[in-house]
N, C-alpha and C positions, 0 to 999 in steps of 0.2 A: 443487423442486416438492413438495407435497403433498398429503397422501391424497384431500382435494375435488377432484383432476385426475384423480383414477382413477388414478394411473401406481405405483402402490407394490401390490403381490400376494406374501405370501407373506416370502419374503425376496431378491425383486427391489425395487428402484428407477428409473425412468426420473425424471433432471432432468437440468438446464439444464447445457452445457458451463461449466466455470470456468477461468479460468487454470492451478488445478494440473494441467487436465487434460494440459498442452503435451508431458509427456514422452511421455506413453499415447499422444497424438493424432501425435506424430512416429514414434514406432514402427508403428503401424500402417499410416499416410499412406504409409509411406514401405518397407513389405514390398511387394519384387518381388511374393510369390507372391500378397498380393492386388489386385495390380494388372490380375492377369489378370481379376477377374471386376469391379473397378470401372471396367476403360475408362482406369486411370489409366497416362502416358505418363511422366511427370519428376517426378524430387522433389521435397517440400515442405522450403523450410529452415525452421529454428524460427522465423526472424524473421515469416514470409508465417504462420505456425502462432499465432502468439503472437498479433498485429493478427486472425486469423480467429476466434484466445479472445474479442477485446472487441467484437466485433461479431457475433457468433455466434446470440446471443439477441435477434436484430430481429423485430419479431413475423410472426410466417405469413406474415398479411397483404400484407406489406411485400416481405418476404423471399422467399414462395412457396416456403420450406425451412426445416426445424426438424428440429435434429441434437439426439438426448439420447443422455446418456453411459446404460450399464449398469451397474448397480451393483449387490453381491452382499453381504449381510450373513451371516454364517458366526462363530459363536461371539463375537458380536459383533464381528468383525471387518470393517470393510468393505470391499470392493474393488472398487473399477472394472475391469472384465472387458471390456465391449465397448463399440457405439457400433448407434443403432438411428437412421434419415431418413426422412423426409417429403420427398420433391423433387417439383418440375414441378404445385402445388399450383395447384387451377383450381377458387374459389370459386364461379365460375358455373354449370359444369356438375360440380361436389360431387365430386371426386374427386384423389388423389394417387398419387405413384409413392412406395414404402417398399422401403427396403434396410436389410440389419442386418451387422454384424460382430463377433462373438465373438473377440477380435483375441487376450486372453490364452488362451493353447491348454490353458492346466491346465483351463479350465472352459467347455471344447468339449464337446458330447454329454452336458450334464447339463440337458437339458432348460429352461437357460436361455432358448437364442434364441426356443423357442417358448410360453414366458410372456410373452418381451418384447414379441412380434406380438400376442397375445392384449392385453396393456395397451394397446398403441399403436392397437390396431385398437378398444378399447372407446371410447377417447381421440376417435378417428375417427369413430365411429359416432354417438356420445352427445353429445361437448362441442361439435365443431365441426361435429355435422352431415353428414357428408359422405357421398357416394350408394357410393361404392368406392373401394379400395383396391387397385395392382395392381403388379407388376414384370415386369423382360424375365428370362428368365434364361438363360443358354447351356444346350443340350442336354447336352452336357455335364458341365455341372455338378448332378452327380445328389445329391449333399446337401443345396442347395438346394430345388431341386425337391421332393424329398419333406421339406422341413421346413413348404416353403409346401402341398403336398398334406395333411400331416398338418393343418394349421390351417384345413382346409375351403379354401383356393383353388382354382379350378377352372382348368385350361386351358382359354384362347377362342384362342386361336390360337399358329402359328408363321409365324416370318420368317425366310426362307433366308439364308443366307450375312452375317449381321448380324455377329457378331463375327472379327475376324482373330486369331487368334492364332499368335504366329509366322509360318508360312508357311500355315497354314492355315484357313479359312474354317470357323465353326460356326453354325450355326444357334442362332437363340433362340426360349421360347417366350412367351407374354404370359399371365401369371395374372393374375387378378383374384376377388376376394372383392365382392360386392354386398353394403350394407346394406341386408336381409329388412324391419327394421322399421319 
């Protein structure tokens, strides 16, 4: 992707998954500890990983999901760091669900995640239009929450006992960011 997509800020990058990304995308797919906040049950093998490389970049449209990798340029070095989504994409009423994960831990807390909301959400606002942007997020999970608070989302509600974790029930809340303009 390039800079006319808006998705480059700084020394972030947001583009298109590629094939090299299969090892990144098995390591992360495939961390227990974030399956607790993806909802995700079983593993991904490389084969299901590798066939999700070439079909990855089917447009919006089509797809109602667009996955871009994170990418960190550092002493000219580049590195894919994380993974940022578009899911549950509803051209009619202008709005999508975004999830992001900073999956390499060396470049957690460096104010990454929340340039890549900032890109994705200009990406959102500007190229395609769209009225909002929102996520569920467990009570719980209080680093999201305030990443999404720092980025201006607002709490419009909660939903009792949505996630099971383990033997226990947590609450989620619903953020959402409006496009003002």
């Amino acid at each position: 992707m390039n800079n006319n997509m808006n998705l480059v800020n700084k020394n972030i990058c947001l583009r298109a998954v590629e094939p090299s990304d299969l090892d990144n995308l098995y390591l992360w797919e495939n961390d227990t500890e974030v399956w607790k906040v993806s909802q995700t049950i079983s593993p991904f093998s490389k084969f299901t990983l590798k066939e999700y490389c070439t079909v990855a970049n089917i447009d919006l449209q089509t797809a109602k999901q667009l996955r871009l990798m994170i990418d960190v340029t550092e002493s000219n070095k580049v590195t894919t760091v994380g993974m940022i989504d578009l899911f549950d994409y509803d051209a009619i009423n202008k709005k999508a669900g975004i999830g992001i994960l900073i999956g390499n831990i060396n470049f957690r807390k460096k104010g990454i995640a929340s340039l890549s909301i900032k890109l994705l959400e200009k990406y959102c606002f500007t190229l395609i239009n769209l009225h909002q942007i929102y996520c569920f997020i467990s009570e719980e999970n209080k680093t999201s929450i305030n990443l999404f608070l720092t980025n201006k989302f607002e709490v419009c509600g909660k939903i009792n006992d949505w996630v099971l974790t383990g033997n226990k029930w947590q609450n989620a809340l619903l953020l959402q960011k409006i496009n003002k303009s």
